[in-house]
C-alpha positions in Angstrom: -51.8 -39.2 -34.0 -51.0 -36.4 -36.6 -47.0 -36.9 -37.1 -46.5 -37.0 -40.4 -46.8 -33.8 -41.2 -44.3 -32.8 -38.6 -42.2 -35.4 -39.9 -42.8 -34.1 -43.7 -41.4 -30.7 -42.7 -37.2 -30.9 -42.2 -36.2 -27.7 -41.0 -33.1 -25.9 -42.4 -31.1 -26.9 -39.2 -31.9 -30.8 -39.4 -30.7 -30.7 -42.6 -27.8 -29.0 -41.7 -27.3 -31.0 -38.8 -27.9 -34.6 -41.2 -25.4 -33.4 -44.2 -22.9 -33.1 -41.2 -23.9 -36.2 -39.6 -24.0 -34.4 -36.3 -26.1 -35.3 -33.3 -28.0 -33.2 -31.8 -26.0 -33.6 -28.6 -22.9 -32.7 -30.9 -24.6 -29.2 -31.8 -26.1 -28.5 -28.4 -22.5 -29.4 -26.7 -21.2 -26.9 -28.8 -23.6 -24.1 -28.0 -23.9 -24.9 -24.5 -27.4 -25.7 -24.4 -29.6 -28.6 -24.1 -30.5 -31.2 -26.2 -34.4 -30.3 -26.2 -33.6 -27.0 -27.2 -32.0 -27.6 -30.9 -34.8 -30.3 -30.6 -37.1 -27.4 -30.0 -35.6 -25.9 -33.3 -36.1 -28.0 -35.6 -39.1 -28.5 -34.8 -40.3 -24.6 -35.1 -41.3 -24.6 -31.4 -38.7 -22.0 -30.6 -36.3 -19.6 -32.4 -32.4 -19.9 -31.7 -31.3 -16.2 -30.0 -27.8 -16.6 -29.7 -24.9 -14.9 -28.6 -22.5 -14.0 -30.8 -19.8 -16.9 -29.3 -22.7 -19.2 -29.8 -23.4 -18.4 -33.1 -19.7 -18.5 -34.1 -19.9 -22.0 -32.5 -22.6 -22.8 -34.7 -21.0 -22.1 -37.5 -17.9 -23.7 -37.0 -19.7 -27.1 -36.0 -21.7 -26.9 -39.5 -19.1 -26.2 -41.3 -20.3 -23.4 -42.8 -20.0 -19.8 -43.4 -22.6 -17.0 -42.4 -23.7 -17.0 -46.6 -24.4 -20.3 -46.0 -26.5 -20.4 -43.2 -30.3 -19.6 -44.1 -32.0 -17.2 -42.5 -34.9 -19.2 -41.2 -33.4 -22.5 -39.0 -36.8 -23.8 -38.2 -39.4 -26.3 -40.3 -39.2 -25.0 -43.9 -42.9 -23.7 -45.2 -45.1 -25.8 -47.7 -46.7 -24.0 -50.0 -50.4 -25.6 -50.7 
């Protein structure tokens, strides 16, 4: 089984999520969606389209402003 390169890859949003030491429950509670779908995420198999009340809830559970949120929320690119 090939994980470790899945597992080599932290997207933008898990490390988000970790330096908050959110769940992903906590983030999906606040957006009103499920737990396989930040999962989904992070993980690069799906893009976040939020509303705008979700992604004011976003950024309110991070702790963050819009500067500080990259652009790209999934797995971060390796260059090789």
């Amino acid at each position: 089984m090939e994980m470790a390169g899945e597992q080599e890859q932290e997207s933008a949003l898990l490390k988000l999520r970790k330096s908050r030491d959110l769940t992903q429950k906590q983030i999906a509670d606040a957006l009103g969606v499920t737990v396989q779908t930040v999962s989904n995420w992070e993980v690069g198999r799906a893009e976040p389209k939020l509303t705008i009340r979700q992604f004011k809830a976003l950024l309110r559970v991070l702790q963050c402003s819009v500067e500080q949120l990259p652009d790209d929320l999934g797995p971060l690119e390796r260059e090789g």
